[in-house]
Wavefront OBJ file of the C-alpha trace (Angstrom):
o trace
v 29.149 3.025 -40.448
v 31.672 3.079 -37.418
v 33.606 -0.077 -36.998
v 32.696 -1.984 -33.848
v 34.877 -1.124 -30.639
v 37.569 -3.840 -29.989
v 37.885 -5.296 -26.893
v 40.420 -3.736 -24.803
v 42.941 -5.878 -22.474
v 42.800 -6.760 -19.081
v 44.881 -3.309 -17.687
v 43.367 -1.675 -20.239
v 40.199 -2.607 -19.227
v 40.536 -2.113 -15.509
v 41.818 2.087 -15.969
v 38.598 2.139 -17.971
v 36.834 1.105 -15.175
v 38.573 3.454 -12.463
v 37.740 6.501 -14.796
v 33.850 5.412 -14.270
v 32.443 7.860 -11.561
v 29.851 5.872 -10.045
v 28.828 7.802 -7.498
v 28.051 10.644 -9.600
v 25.741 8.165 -12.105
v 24.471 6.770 -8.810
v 23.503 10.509 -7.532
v 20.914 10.865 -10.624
v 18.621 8.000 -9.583
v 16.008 8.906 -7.308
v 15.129 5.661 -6.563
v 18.235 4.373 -5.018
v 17.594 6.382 -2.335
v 14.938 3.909 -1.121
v 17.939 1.710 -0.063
v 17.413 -0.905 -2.199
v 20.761 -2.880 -4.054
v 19.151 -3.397 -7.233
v 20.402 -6.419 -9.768
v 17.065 -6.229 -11.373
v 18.441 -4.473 -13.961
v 17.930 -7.187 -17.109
v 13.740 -6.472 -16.012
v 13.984 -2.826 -16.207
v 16.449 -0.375 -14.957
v 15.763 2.271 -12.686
v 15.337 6.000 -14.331
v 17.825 8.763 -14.312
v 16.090 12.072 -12.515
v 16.699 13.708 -16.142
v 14.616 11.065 -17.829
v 11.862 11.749 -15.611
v 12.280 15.187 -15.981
v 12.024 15.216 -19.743
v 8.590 13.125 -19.728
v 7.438 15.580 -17.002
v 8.212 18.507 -19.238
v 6.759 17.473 -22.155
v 3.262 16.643 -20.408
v 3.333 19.964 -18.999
v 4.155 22.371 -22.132
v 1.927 23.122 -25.158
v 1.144 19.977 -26.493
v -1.198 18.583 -30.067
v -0.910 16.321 -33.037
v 2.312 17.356 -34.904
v 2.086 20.079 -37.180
v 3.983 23.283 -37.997
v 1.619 25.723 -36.827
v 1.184 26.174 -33.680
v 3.511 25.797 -30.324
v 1.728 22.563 -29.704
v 2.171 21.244 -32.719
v 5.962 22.209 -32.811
v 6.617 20.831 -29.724
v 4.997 17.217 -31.034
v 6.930 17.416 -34.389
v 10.299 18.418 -32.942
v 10.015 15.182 -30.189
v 9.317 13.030 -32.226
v 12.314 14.196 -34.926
v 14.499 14.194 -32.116
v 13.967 10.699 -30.671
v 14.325 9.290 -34.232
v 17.970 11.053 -34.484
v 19.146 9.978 -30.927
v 18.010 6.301 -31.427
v 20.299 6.556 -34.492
v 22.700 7.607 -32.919
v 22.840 4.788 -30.557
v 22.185 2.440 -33.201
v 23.884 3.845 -36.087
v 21.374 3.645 -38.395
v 19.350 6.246 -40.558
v 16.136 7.877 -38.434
v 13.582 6.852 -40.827
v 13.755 3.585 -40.207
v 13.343 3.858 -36.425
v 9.905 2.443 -35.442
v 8.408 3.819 -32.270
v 5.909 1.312 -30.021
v 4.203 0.070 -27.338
v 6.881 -2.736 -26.121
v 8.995 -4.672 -28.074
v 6.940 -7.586 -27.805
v 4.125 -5.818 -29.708
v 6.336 -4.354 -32.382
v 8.021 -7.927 -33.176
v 4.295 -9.599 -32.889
v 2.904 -6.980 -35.430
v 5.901 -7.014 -37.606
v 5.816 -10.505 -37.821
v 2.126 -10.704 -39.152
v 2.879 -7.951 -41.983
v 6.352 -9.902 -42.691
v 4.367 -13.285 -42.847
v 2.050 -12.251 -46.007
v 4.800 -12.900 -48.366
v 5.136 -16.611 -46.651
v 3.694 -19.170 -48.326
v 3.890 -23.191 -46.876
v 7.476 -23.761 -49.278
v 8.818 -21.550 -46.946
v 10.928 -21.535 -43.389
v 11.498 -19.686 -40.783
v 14.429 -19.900 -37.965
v 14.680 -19.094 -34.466
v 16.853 -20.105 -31.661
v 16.087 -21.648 -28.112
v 18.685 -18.991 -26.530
v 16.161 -16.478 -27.330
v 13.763 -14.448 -25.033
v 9.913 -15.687 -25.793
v 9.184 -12.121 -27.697
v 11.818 -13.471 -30.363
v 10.586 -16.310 -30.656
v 6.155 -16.941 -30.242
v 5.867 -14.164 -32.936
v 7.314 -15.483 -35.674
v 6.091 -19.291 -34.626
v 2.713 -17.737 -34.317
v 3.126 -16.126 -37.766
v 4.180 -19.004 -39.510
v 1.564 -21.009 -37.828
v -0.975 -18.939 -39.465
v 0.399 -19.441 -43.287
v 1.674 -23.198 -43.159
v 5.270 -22.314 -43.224
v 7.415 -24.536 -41.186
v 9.646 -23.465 -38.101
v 13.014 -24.651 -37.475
v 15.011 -24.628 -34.064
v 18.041 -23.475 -33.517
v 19.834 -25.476 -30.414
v 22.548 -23.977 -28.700
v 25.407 -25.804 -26.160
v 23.733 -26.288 -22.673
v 27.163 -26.681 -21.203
v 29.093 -24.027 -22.267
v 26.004 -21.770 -23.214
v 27.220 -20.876 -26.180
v 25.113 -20.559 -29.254
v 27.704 -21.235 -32.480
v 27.538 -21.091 -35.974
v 26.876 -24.740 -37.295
v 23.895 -24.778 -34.808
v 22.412 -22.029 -37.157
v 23.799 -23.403 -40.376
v 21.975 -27.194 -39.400
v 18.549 -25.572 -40.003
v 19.195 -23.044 -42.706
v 17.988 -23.551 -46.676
v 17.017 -21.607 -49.004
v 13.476 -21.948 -48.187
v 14.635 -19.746 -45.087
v 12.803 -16.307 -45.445
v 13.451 -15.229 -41.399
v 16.359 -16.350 -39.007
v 15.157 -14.437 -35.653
v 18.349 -14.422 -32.979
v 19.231 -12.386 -30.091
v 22.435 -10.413 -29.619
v 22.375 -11.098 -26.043
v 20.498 -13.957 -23.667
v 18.433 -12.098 -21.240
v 18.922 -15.267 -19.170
v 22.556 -15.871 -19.511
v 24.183 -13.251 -21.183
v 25.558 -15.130 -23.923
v 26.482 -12.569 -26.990
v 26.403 -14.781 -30.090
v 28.163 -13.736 -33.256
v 25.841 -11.809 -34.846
v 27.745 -10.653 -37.989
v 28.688 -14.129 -38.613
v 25.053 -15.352 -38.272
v 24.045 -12.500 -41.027
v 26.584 -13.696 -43.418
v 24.910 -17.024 -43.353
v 21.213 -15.818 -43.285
v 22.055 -13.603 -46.334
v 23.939 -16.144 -48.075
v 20.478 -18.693 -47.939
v 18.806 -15.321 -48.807
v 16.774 -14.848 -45.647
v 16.172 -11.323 -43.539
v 17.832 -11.432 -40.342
v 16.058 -9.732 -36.746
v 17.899 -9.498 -33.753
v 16.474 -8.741 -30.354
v 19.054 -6.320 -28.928
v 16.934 -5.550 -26.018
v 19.602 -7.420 -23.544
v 22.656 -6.110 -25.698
v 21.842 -2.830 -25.863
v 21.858 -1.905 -22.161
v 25.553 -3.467 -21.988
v 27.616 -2.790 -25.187
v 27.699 -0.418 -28.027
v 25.420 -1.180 -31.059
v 26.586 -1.065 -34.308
v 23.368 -2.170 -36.319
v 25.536 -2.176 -39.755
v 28.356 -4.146 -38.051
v 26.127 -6.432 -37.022
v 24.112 -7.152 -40.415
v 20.810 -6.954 -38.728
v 17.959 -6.296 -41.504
v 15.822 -5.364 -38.119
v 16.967 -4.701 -34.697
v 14.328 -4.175 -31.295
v 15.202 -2.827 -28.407
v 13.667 -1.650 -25.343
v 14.933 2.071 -23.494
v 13.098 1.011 -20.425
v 16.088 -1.396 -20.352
v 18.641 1.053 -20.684
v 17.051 3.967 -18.317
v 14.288 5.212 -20.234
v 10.529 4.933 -20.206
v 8.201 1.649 -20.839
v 8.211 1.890 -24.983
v 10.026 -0.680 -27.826
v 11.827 0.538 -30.682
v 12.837 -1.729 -33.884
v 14.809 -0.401 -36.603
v 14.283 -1.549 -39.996
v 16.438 -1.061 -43.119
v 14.265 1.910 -44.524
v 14.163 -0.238 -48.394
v 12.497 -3.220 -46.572
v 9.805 -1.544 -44.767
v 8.699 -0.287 -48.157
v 7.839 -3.862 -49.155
v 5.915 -4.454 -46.348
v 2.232 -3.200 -46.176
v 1.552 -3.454 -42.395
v -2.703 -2.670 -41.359
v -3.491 0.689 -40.643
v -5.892 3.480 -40.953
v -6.873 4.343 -44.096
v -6.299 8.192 -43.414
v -2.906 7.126 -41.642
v 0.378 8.068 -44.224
v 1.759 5.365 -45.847
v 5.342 7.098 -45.361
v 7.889 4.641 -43.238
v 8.595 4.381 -40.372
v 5.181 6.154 -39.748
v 2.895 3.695 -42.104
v 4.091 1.213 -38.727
v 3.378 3.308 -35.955
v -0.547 3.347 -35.627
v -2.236 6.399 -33.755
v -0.941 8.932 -31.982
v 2.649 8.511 -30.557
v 3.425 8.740 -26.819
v 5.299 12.231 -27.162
v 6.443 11.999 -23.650
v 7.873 8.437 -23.471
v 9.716 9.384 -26.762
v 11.153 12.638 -25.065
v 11.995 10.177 -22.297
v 13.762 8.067 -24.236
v 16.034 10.884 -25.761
v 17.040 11.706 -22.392
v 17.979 8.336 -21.700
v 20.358 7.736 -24.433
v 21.722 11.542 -23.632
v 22.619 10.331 -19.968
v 24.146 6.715 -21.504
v 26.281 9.477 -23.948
v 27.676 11.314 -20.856
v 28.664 8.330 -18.562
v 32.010 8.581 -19.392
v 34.100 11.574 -17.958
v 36.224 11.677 -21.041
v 33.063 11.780 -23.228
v 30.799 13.708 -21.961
v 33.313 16.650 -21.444
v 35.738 18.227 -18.065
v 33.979 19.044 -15.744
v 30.205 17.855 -17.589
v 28.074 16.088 -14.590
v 27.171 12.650 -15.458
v 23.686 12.616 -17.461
v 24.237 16.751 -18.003
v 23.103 15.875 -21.866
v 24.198 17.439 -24.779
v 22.910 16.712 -28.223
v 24.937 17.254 -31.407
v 27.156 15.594 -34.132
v 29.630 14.094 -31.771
v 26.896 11.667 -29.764
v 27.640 8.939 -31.726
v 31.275 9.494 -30.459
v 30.155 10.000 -27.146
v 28.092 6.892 -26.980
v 30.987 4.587 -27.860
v 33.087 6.092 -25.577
v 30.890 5.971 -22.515
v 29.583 2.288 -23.474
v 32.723 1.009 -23.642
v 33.687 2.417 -19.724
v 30.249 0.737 -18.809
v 31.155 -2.449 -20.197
v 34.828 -2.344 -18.158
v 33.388 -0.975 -14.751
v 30.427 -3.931 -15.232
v 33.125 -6.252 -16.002
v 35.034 -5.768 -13.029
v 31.872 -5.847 -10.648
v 30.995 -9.467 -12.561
v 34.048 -10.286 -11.846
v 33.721 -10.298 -7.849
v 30.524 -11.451 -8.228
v 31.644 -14.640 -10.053
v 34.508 -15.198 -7.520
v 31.994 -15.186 -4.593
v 29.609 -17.126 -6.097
v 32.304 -19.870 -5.694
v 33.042 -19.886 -1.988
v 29.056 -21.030 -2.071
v 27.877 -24.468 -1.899
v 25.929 -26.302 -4.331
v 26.345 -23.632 -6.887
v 25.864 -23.711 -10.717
v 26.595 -20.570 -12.786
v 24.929 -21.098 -15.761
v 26.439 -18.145 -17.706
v 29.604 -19.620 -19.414
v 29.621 -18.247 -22.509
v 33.089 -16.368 -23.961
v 31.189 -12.908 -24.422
v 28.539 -12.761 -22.746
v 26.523 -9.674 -20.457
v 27.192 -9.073 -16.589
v 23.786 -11.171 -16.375
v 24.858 -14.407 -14.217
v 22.345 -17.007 -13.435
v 22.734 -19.338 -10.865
v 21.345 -22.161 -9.202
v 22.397 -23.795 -5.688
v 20.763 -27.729 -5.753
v 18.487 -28.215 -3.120
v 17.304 -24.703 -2.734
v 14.386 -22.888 -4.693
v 15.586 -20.096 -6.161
v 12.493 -17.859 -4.974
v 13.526 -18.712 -1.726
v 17.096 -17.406 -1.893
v 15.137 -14.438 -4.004
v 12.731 -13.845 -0.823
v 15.873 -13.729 1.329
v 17.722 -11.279 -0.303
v 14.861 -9.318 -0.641
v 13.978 -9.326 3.173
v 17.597 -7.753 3.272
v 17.014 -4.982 0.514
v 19.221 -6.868 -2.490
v 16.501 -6.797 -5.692
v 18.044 -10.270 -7.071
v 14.793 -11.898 -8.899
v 14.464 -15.477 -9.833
v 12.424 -17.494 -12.264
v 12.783 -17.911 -16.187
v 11.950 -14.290 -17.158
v 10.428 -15.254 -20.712
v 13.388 -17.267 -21.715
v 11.215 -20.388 -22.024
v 13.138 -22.093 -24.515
v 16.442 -21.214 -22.953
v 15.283 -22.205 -19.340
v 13.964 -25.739 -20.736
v 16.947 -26.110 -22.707
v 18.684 -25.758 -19.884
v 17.249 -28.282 -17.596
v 15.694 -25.943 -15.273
v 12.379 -25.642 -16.528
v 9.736 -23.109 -15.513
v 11.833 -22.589 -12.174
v 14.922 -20.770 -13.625
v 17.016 -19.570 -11.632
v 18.457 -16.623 -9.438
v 19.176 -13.685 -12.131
v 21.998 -11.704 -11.129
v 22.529 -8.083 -13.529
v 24.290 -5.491 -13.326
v 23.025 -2.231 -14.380
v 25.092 1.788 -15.279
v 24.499 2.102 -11.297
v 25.645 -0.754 -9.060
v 28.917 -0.478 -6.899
v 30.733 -2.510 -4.857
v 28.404 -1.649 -2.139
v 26.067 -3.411 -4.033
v 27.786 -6.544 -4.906
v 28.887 -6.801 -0.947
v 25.894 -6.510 -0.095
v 24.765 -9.270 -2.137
v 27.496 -11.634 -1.452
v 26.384 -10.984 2.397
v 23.306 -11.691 1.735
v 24.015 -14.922 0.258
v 26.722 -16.428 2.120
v 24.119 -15.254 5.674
v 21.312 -17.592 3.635
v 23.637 -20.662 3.519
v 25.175 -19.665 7.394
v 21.570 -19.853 8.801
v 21.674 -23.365 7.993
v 20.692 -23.445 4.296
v 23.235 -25.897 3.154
v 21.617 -28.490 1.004
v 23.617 -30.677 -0.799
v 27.011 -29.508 -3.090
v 26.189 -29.711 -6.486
v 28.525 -29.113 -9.868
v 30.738 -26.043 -8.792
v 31.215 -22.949 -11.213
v 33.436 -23.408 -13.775
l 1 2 3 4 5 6 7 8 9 10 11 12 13 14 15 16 17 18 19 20 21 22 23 24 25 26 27 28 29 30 31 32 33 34 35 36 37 38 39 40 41 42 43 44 45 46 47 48 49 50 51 52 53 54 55 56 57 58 59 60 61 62 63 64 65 66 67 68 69 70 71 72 73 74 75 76 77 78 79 80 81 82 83 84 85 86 87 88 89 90 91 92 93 94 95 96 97 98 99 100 101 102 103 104 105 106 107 108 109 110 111 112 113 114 115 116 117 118 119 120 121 122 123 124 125 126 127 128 129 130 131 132 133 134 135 136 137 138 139 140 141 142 143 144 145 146 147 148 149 150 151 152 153 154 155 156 157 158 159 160 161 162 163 164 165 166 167 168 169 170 171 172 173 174 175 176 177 178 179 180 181 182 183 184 185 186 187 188 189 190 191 192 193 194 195 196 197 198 199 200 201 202 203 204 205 206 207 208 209 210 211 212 213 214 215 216 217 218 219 220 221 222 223 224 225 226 227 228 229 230 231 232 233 234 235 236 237 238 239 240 241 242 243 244 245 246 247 248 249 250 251 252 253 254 255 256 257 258 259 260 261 262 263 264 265 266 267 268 269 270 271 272 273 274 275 276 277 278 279 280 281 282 283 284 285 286 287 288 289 290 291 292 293 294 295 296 297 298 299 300 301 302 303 304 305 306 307 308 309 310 311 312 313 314 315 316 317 318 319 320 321 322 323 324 325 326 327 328 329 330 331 332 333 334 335 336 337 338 339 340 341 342 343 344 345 346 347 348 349 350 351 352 353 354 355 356 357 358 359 360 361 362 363 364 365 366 367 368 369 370 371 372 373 374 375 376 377 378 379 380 381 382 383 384 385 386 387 388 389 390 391 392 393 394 395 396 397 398 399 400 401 402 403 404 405 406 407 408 409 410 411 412 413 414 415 416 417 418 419 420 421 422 423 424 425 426 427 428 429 430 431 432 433 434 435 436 437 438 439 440 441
């Protein structure tokens, strides 16, 4: 286990940032060259040209069930061996535990079914209203369907901040699950995740974190963390539509998930039913290649970004390259949050003390699919609504509505973010004022 990158300080930071080539990330996504400023990022990135490349090539060389006998076979078996080791890699976890599916959603619903047979109505499960719906309707489903009783974790409204007594009010030791995310898809807030493990352990309960937000933005460190399960999604972080959750390899072997009877009963594989999508899963070692080469200093003098390279020092790699993301992100946030405050009637709703380049905003008087329309008209993706964080959009006060979702992905500029800031301040100039409401803090 590597210990988790500390934060560096505020110069520090900033050369981090200056060291990030943008342009040449920028110059591997095809799609930017449709014009578009894209802060749709926390929805699904766009996808590196070597990403699509690698699903391409797999589709279009000798292909069949895995085996050891013939090229087809090969080709299967050695995909899906090598998407297992790159995923831990950027997880830091053992390969056999890494659990290939359809979405994330699906792999947390089905897990949560198999998990729930050793529930029994003396029992409790937690979740949090911070989290994204697909971390939180499984296991409430699941628990639904044996009698055991869910408990709600609230989190802080004002500062956005989800602490540990709100977790600690609605533990026991009837607590089998707590379910938390490692990042708010709809504010960015980055709870303290190893924190909230102690205290799951402690009332003996497994712990899953959603790290689909978290993982596009920071460096994972599933160990660190204390996560019994982690889910992510590489469409999030430039790879193909697919889920991945990672399970500690001696827990999957107590759970007895349907399948085929002909299917193996080895894990991960006794969890992944049918045939696996060998493409998306070459796609999706591409993708956390490209994230391994983002930094200059990692991926090698000279070494374009998203030029790939396999090997023992990914790992390395990864850290490095995730931790110049996070300062050239910051920086862009940064501006963001500083225009956002010339505007009228703004709320930023993303307060927290660590917390994603993900800002949500509101302006009173204005619907944010209006403003979302606008900028839109103008060729700045900005999308609004609550994007499946029901609980945290009603917790919230805003309801269905939402707000306007602001993220920053491996390829926004400064272009970019003027763009947007143009876009918005033109919206309020065109007489769009509406009424001042409670300014950023």
């Amino acid at each position: 286990m590597t210990e988790p990158p500390t934060a560096p300080d505020a110069a520090t930071a900033y050369d981090v940032a200056a060291a990030y080539d943008v342009a040449a990330v920028r110059g591997r996504f095809p799609a930017l060259a449709a014009g578009a400023a894209h802060f749709d990022g926390p929805g699904g990135s766009q996808t590196p040209d070597v990403v699509a490349r690698a699903v391409y090539d797999t589709l279009t060389r000798p292909l069949a069930n895995r085996g050891t006998v013939t090229l087809g076979e090969r080709n299967a078996e050695e995909t899906v061996v090598a998407c297992r080791a790159a995923l831990a890699d950027l997880l830091d976890v053992e390969p056999d535990g890494v659990i290939f599916g359809r979405s994330m959603t699906q792999n947390t619903m089905d897990l949560a079914r198999t998990m729930a047979r050793r529930w029994g109505p003396a029992d409790e499960v937690v979740v949090t209203r911070l989290d994204h719906d697909g971390n939180v309707r499984p296991w409430v489903l699941a628990a639904r369907a044996v009698g055991v009783t869910v408990r709600f974790a609230d989190f802080d409204p004002e500062t956005g901040e989800l602490e540990l007594d709100h977790i600690e009010r609605v533990l026991s030791h009837a607590t089998r699950l707590v379910a938390v995310t490692a990042a708010s898809n709809l504010i960015g807030t980055m709870p303290d995740i190893a924190a909230i493990s102690q205290l799951a352990h402690a009332a003996g309960a497994w712990l899953h974190v959603d790290g689909v937000h978290h993982s596009a933005h920071a460096a994972v460190d599933v160990p660190a963390l204390g996560a019994d399960f982690y889910a992510c999604s590489p469409y999030k972080f430039l790879g193909p539509h697919c889920g991945v959750t990672y399970g500690r390899p001696e827990l999957l072997e107590q759970l007895s998930p349907d399948k085929l009877l002909p299917a193996t009963d080895a894990v991960p594989e006794r969890f992944e039913l049918g045939t696996l999508p060998y493409e998306l899963m070459a796609g999706t070692t591409a993708a956390v290649d490209f994230l391994a080469d983002l930094a200059p200093s990692a991926a090698g003098t000279g070494r374009a970004a998203g030029a790939g390279s396999a090997g023992a020092d990914r790992r390395a790699r990864l850290l490095a390259s995730m931790a110049a993301l996070q300062a050239h992100e910051d920086v862009l946030r940064e501006r963001i949050e500083a225009g956002l405050r010339e505007l009228p009637g703004a709320t930023l709703w993303s307060r927290a003390a660590r917390r994603t380049p993900t800002l949500l905003t509101t302006f009173e008087g204005h619907d944010p699919q209006d403003i979302r329309t606008f900028l839109g008209e103008r060729g700045v993706n900005a999308p609004a609504g609550s994007f499946y964080a029901y609980e945290a959009s009603h917790r919230l006060g805003l309801g269905d509505a939402g707000g306007l979702r602001i993220g920053l992905a491996p390829y926004n500029d400064d272009s970019d973010v003027d763009r947007l800031l143009t876009g918005l301040r033109e919206y309020f100039d065109r007489g769009h004022r509406g009424h001042r409401g409670r300014r950023l803090a």
